[in-house]
N, C-alpha and C positions, 0 to 999 in steps of 0.2 A: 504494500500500500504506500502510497507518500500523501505529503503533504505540498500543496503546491502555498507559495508567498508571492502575492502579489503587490508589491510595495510603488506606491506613488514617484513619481521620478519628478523632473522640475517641470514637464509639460503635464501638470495636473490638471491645467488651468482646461484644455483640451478634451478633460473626462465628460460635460456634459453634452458633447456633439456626439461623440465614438457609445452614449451607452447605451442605447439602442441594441447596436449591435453587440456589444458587450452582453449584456442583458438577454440575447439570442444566442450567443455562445455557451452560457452559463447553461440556459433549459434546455441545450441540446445534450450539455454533459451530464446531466440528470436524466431526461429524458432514455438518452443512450447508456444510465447505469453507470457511467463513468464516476460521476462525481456524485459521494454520499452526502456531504456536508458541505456548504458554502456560507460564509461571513464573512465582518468586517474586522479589520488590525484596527483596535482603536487607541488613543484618539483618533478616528479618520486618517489611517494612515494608509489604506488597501485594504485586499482582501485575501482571504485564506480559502484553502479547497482541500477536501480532504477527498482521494483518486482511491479507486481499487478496482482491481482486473482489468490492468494496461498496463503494459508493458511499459517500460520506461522509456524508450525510443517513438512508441505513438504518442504518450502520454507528453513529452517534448515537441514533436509535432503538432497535438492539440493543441498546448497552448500558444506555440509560435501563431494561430490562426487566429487566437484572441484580438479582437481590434485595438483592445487598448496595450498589448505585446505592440503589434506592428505600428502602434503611434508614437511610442516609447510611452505613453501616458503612465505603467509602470513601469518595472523589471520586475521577472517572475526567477525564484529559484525553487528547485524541486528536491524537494527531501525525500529519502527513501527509507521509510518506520520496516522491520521486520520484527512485525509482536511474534510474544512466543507467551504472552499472559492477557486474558482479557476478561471484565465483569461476563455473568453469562449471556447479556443482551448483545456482546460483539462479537461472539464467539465465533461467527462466520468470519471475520476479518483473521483467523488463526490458518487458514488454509486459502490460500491463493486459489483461486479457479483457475485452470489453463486457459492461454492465454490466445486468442484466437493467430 
């Protein structure tokens, strides 16, 4: 699983044109399963994703396709968590699905 950070860069100012689209990235990574979890770094600093069942190399590609990636509006860095302990409600996240 990882963790994606989406952290604000100096062309912030450019976030309310690109979130639209933003906003249609985000429900497609839900939609498609991709992404469990989505929030805010706050104080409003960005935002957070929490990926599971992608690969690391599409999961880097998905976000390259973020509009606010390709505006520089943030910079994304991608964390890669390998639990090996979880409460019983995340207990799926203890076994990777294969990966298409």
């Amino acid at each position: 699983m990882f963790m994606v950070l989406l952290r604000f860069s100096a062309n912030k100012s450019a976030a309310e044109r690109h979130m639209p689209g933003h906003q249609e990235w985000i429900e497609r990574g839900v939609d498609d399963g991709v992404f469990l979890l989505v929030g805010g770094i706050r104080p409003g600093l960005g935002g957070a994703i929490v990926a599971h069942g992608i690969s690391r190399e599409d999961l880097e590609a998905r976000v390259a396709a973020d509009p606010f990636v390709e505006q520089d509006i943030v910079s994304a860095e991608i964390v890669e968590i390998a639990p090996w302990l979880a409460d019983d409600r995340l207990k799926f996240l203890l076994a990777e699905p294969a990966l298409p």
